[in-house]
Every structure is written in C-alpha cells, then in structure tokens.
N, C-alpha and C positions, 0 to 999 in steps of 0.2 A: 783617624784610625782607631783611638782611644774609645769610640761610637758602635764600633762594629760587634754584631751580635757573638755571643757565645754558643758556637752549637748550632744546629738546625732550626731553618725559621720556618713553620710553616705558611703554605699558600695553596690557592684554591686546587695547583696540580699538584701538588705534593711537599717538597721541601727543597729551599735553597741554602748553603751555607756557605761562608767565607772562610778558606782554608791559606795559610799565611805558608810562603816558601819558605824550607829549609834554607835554600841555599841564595837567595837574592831577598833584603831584608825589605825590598819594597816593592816585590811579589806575590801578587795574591791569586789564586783559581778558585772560579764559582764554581759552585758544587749545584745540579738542579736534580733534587732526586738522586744524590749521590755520586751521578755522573759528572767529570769533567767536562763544561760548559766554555768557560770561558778560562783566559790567561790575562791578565792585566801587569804590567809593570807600573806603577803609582807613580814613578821617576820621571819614566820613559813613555808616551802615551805611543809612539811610534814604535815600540817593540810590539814583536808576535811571536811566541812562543809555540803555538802550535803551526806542523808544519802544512797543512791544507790549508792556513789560513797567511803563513807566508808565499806559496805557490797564488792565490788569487791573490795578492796584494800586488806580485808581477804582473799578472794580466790587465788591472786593473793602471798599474803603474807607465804601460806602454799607449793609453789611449790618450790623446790629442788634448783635447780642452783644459785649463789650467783648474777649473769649476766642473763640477762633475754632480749631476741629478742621480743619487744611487738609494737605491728599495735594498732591504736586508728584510728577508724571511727567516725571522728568527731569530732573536736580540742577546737574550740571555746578557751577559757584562758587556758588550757591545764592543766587543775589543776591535774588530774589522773596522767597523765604524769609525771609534777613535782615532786608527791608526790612519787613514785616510784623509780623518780631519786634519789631522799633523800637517801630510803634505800638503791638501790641497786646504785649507782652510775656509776657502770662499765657498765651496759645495755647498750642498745642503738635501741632507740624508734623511730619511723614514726606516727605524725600526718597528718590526711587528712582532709584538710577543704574545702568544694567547693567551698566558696567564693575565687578570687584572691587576694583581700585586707586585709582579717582580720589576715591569718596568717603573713604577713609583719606589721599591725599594734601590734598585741599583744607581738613581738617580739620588737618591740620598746618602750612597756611602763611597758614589763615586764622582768627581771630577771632571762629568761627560759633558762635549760641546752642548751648547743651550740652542732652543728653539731659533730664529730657522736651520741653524746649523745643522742641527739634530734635532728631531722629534720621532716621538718612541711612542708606540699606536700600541693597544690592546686589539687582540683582535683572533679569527683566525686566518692563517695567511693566503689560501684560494679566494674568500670572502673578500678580505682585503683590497690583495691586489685588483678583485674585480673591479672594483669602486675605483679606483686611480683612473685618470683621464689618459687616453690614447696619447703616445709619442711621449711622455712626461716622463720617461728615464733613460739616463745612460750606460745603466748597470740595474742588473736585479739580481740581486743574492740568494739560494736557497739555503738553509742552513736547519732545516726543519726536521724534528725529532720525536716518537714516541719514544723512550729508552734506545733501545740500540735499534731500529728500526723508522725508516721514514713512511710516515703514515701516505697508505697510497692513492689517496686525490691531490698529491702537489708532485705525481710522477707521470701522469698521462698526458698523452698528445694533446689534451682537451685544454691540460691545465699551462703548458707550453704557446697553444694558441694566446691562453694572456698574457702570458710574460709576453710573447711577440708582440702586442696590441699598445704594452704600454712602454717597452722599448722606441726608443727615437732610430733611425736610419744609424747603422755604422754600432749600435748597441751592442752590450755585451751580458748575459745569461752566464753566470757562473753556479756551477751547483755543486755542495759535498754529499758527495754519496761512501757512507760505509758500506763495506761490502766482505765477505769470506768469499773463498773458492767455493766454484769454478765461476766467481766473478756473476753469476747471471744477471742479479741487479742491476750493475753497471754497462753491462753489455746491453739490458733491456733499455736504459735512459738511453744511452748513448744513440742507440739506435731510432728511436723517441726524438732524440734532438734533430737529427739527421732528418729526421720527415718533417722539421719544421726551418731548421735555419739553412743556409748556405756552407758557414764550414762550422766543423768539430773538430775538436779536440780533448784527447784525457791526461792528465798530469797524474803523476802516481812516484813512490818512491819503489825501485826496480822489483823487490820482493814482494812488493804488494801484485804488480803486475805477473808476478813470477806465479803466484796463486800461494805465496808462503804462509799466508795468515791471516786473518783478519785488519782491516786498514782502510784508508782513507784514499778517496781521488776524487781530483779534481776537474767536473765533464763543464766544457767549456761550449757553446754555441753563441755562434752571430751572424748576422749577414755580410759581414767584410770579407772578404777575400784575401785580401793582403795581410793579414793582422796573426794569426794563430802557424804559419809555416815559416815566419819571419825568423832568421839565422838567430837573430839577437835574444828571443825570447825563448827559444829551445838552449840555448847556451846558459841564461842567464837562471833556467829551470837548474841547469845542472850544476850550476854555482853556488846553487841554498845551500846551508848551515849541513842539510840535509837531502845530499843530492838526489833529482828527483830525474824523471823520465817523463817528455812530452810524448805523445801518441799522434799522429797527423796523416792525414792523405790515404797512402793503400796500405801504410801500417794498422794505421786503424782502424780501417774496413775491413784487415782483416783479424783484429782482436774484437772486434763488433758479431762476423760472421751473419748467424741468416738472424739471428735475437730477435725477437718483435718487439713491435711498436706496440710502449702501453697506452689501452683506452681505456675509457672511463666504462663503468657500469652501465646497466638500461636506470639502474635506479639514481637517483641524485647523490652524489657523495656527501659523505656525512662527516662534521668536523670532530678531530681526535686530538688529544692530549699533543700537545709540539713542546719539544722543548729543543736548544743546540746540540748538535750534533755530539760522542762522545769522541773524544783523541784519541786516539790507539798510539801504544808507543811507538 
C-alpha cells in the first residue's frame, strides 16, 4: 500500500488514481479520469460497494455451475471479477480494458486472482469479444464507458448477436447502463436484448425507475426461461444493502413500450475511449 501512486497517473486514455476511504481503512476507489471506477475493499476481496455491481453479483450468484467461464467488458480495478473469484474460485475470468496501461497497473497495486484465474486483455471490447470462440462463456459483462456515456457500437443488436455467439446455452448477458430521464437509453438496450434473447430483465434501485435522477440499471438477458422470474431472485433484489426493484414479464414490456431496437451504422463502428462505468449515488 506504501507503493501506491500520489496523485493522478497518467495513461494513454487519460488518468487513473487511487483514492483511500474515509471511512473503511482498507478501502480504496479507482479513479479513471476522475470518475468512480472501481470500489476495492484490500481486506475483503468479496465486498462490492457499488450497488449495480452488488445487483449482478445476484444474478450471477443464482446460476448452477460451481466454475463459472465469465468475460468482463471493461476492467477498470476488477472489483466484479474479484468478488466472484472469492466464491467461486475455480472460474476463470477475461477482463478487457482498452487502455494498455491500466490493466498492468492495477495488477501491480492490487492482489488480483492470477492467470487462469484471471487474465486482463487490452483491447477494445467489440474487437475482443469478436475473437473469443463460440459457446466459451457463461457470463459476459458489459461495463463499458466513455465518461458518463456508453460508446455506441457495444449497444446494437449487431453487438448482442456476439455476446449471443460466444455465450454457452443457459448464458447470462449482464449489462450497466447509466441512464437520466425519460430513461430512453435503457428502454432502447432493453428492447435490443429482447430481439435477441428469450427473457429480460431490469434491476434498478426504485427512483431510478421512478425517473428521479440520473443512475444505474441493471438490463439482464438469457435464453433460460426459468431463471430471471424466479421468487428467490426478485426477493433477494430487494434484500441489497440498497433495495432494488426487478422488472420482469408485462412489467417490463411495459416500461420498455414501443423503444427501438439499436443497430449499427451502414459504416463500420469505430472504437472509443471505454473506460467503467461512473456510480451515481
């Protein structure tokens, strides 16, 4: 800890820094470009502090296999990642961060599971995931950022047909989308998901739904059927630290309404600064 930079480091997207909690002495939040990136407890590798990222660590926490094949778009302090490794230990995870630097930095000030466990890829995350071989995950994460904005070639039906492709049967698609009122981004993915998977679902804390402010949800797609209406997981949504609200079935068709389906451009998408997502209080 005695290692760690003073101040802003820079890298080829901008800057990342290590900001030490007030109030838990072995709490740290990465800073990318000023933004809140990541939340790490040093103690605790199983703690998540932000709450989008305790809402997927449910979904993620109800699928079957003791080992879990999961893609993270978008690495930043890998704190999901981490937290995952905790329970399930035997997995073995792929981050992708498009900076070159930060995942060799964050790999030297922090305590992350080692190769195959984890391996942390430069890259950018459409290009990426292209390259990953068909059926080779059971979770893919988006977590993908220009500042407060998700750059949008990893929001079309185009870019969903890959997450499909490289999803295994029974897969799980989690993605954080920021969003303000009247919600439209959200309502546009979701609807996006819906043209590609079997069921959806949104997670969100109630005033975010409510359209109170800017904020964080959780849009969920898979091809299971059983898995996102389940008693246990809408309960267990509303159990967080920071209760939340699942969306499911005709609720959410009908907070979706007529939204369209995003597609790509006639021109080729073009890759843009990513970095994680910011936390909204």
């Amino acid at each position: 800890m005695g290692s760690w930079p003073d101040g802003p480091v820079l890298i080829p997207t901008g800057t990342v820094e290590l900001v030490r909690s007030a109030d838990e002495p072995t709490g740290v939040t990465v800073l990318v470009n000023g933004v809140p990136s990541s939340y790490l407890d040093l103690a605790d590798p199983g703690a998540l502090a932000f709450e989008y990222m305790q809402q997927m660590k449910l979904v993620v926490d109800e699928l079957e296999p003791p080992a879990l094949d999961v893609v993270h778009l978008g690495a930043a302090g890998c704190a999901l990642a981490r937290a995952i490794h905790a329970s399930r230990p035997a997995s073995r995870q792929i981050a992708v961060e498009l900076d070159t630097a930060l995942p060799e930095l964050v790999r030297a000030w922090f305590d992350l599971p080692r190769a195959p466990a984890l391996r942390i890829r430069a890259g950018d995350a459409r290009a990426t995931l292209a390259a990953m071989a068909t059926g080779s995950a059971d979770v893919v994460v988006r977590d993908v950022f220009a500042g407060a904005r998700t750059p949008a070639h990893v929001t079309t039906r185009e870019m969903v047909a890959e997450v499909v492709r490289v999803l295994r049967p029974g897969g799980v698609y989690l993605v954080n989308c920021a969003d303000r009122p009247p919600l439209g981004s959200a309502r546009a993915e979701l609807a996006t998901l819906a043209d590609a998977f079997a069921d959806t679902a949104a997670i969100a804390e109630p005033g975010v739904l409510r359209g109170r402010g800017y904020g964080n949800l959780v849009l969920v797609g898979t091809d299971r059927t059983d898995l996102l209406g389940a008693p246990g997981l809408a309960r267990h949504v509303r159990s967080l630290p920071a209760p939340a609200r699942l969306l499911h079935g005709d609720e959410l068709r009908a907070f979706v309404g007529r939204a369209p389906v995003l597609r790509d451009p006639a021109a080729a998408p073009v890759a843009t600064t990513e970095q994680t997502a910011p936390q909204t209080p």
